[in-house]
N, C-alpha and C positions, 0 to 999 in steps of 0.2 A: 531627495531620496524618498521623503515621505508620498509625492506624489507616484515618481514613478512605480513604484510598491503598491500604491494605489489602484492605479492605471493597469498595470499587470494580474493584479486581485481578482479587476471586476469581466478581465477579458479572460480569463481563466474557469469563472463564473458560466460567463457565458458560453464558451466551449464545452464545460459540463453541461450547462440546461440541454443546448443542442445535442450531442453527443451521447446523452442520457436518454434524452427524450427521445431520438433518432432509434437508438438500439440497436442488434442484430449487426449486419455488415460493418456500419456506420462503426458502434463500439468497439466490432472486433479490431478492428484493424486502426482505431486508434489506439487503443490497449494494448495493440502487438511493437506499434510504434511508440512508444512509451516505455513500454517494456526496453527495448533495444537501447532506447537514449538510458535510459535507467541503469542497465547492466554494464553500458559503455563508462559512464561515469563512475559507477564502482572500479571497474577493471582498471582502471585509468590510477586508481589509488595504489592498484596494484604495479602496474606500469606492464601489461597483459591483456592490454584495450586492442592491440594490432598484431598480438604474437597466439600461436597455436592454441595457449587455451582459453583466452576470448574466443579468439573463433569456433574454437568448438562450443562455447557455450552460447555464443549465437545460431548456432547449427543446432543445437538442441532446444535450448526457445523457440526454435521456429517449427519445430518436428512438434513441441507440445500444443504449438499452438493449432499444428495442422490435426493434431491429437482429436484436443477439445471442439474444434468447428466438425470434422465428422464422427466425434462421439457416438450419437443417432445411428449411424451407420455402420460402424464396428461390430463386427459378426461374435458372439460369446460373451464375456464378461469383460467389460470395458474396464474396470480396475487392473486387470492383466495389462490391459495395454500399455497403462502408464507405468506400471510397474515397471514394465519390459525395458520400457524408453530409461526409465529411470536408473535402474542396474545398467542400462548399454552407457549412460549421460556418464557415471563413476566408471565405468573400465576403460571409455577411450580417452578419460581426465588422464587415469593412470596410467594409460600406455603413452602419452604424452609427456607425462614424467619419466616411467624408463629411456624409450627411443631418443628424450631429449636429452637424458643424463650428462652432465648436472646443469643445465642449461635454465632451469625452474627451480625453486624449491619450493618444498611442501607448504609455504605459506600462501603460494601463488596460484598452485592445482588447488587448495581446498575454496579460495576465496573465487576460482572460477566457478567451482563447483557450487560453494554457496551461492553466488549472484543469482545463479539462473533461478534456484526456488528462490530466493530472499525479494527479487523484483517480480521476475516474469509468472512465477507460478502465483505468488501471493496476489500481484494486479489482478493476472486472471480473473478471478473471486468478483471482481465488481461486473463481468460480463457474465459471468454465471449466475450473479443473483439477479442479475436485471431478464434472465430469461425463464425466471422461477415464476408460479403463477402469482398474478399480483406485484412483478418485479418490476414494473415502473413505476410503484409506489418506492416500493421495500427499496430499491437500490440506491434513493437519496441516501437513507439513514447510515451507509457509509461514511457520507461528506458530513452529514447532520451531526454526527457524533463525534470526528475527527476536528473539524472544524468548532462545531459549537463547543466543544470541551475544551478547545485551544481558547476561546474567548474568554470564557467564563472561569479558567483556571488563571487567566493573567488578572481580570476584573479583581476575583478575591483574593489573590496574589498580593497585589501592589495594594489592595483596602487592609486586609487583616493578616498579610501572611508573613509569619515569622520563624517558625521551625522549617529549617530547610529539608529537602526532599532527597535530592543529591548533591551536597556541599560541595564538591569537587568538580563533579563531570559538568553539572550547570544553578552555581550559586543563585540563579536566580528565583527557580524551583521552588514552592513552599509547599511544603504538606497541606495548611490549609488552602494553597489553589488546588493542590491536588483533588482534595474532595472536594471542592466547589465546584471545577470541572467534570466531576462524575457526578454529581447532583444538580447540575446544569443542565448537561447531557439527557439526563434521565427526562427534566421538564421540558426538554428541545422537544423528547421525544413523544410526550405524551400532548404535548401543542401541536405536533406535526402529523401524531393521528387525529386528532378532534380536525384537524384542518383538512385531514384527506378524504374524513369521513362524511363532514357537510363539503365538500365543494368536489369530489371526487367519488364519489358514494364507493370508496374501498371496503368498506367493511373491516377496518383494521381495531387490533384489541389494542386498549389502550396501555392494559397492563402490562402487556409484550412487549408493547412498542417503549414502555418506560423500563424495565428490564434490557431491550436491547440497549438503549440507550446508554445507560449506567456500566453494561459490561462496554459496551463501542467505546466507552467514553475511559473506561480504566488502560484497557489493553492499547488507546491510542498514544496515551501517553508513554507507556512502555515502548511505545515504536518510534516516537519522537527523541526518547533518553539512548534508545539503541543505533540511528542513525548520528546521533551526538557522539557516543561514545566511542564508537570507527572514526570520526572525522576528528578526536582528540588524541586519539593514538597515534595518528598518522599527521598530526600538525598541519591539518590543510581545514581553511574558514568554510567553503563552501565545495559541494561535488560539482559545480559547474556554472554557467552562465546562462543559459539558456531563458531562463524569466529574469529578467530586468528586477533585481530589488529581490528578489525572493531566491536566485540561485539558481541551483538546478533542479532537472526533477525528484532527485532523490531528498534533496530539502524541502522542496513543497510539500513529497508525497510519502515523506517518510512515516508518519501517522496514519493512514491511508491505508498501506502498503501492511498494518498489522489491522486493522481494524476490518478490512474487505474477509479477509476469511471467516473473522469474529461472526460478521453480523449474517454472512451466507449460513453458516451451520447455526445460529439461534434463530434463526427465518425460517429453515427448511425442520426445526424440530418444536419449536415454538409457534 
């Protein structure tokens, strides 16, 4: 188990360096595919992965995503645009619900509705920071902080950690990994400017970068206990199969998936 989890890890890895470094098309359209397996597996919980409001909520991830690639091009205020999509993504949820009456219930339309922002729109965020000036620095510190806070909250976890975090949802949790994984974070962060700035001449603030760091690193863990907290409701171990050892995407990337917004708005104001 421990291999294959390993093996999956590092080929995961290397789909981000490529994928990352590639940018532009290359991201979009891995990110749009991801998205879909992402929102499939939610749906799936639902049991609305192959009925009317999966699909609509496929049909409107796909409209945002067609959104976000001509952005640049959209004639006025491109916040309208989304808007518009956004209000339209809620009233054909709804009219779904009436036309089907009672076919759905309300637990069904809302968690369609959530999926699309909860996976598709929040992924997004890692293609939008990676096309921010300086975004093929900046867009590691997604994974930098999601990932490095995962490590370094287990490290101090299992060394010193004894008041639990969420007793319930995931005993294994400790408040002191909590802050060790946000104070990990923060030194990931301020290693991986010193790093970008001799061998990449970024020009990146180190103070920033340890600042994002710390919030990437707080907020990741809120997204890690909120993908837990859906899968203990629902009595189901993993949203899928898809990575050998690690699940599906939504377990890989449930961390990820809160941290990608985080780190685009302290980037673009920071």
């Amino acid at each position: 188990m421990f291999r294959t989890r390993l093996l999956s890890g590092i080929l995961l890895v290397i789909i981000a360096l490529v994928t990352l470094t590639a940018g532009g098309n290359v991201l979009f359209l891995v990110l749009f595919a991801i998205s879909l397996v992402g929102m499939t597996e939610l749906y799936k919980v639902f049991a609305i992965e192959k009925k009317p409001p999966g699909i609509v909520g496929y049909l409107f991830a796909a409209l945002y995503y067609a959104l976000l690639y001509f952005k640049p091009l959209l004639p006025g205020e491109s916040l309208n645009w989304f808007m518009m999509l956004f209000m339209g993504y809620l009233i054909c949820q709804m009219a779904v619900l009436v036309f089907a009456y009672p076919k759905y219930n309300t637990q069904q339309i809302l968690a369609a509705f959530f999926g699309m922002f909860y996976v598709a729109v929040m992924l997004s965020y890692i293609y939008q920071t990676r096309i921010l000036p300086g975004g093929v620095f900046t867009v590691w510190l997604v994974f930098v902080c999601s990932w490095g806070c995962d490590t370094c909250a287990y490290c101090v976890g299992m060394l010193i950690g004894k008041h639990k975090m969420a007793p319930v949802l995931s005993p294994k949790k400790s408040v002191e990994g909590g802050v060790g994984g946000i104070l990990g974070a923060a030194l990931i962060g301020v290693l991986y400017a010193l790093a970008i700035n001799h061998w990449g001449n970024a020009g990146a603030d180190v103070i920033s970068y340890a600042v994002i760091g710390a919030a990437g690193g707080a907020i990741s863990q809120v997204g890690d206990l909120a993908a837990s907290a859906i899968k203990r409701y629902h009595n189901i171990k993993d949203y899928g199969t898809l990575i050998p050892g690690h699940g599906g995407i939504l377990d890989r990337f449930d961390s990820v998936i809160f941290t990608a917004p985080i780190i685009y708005y302290l980037a673009l104001f920071l």
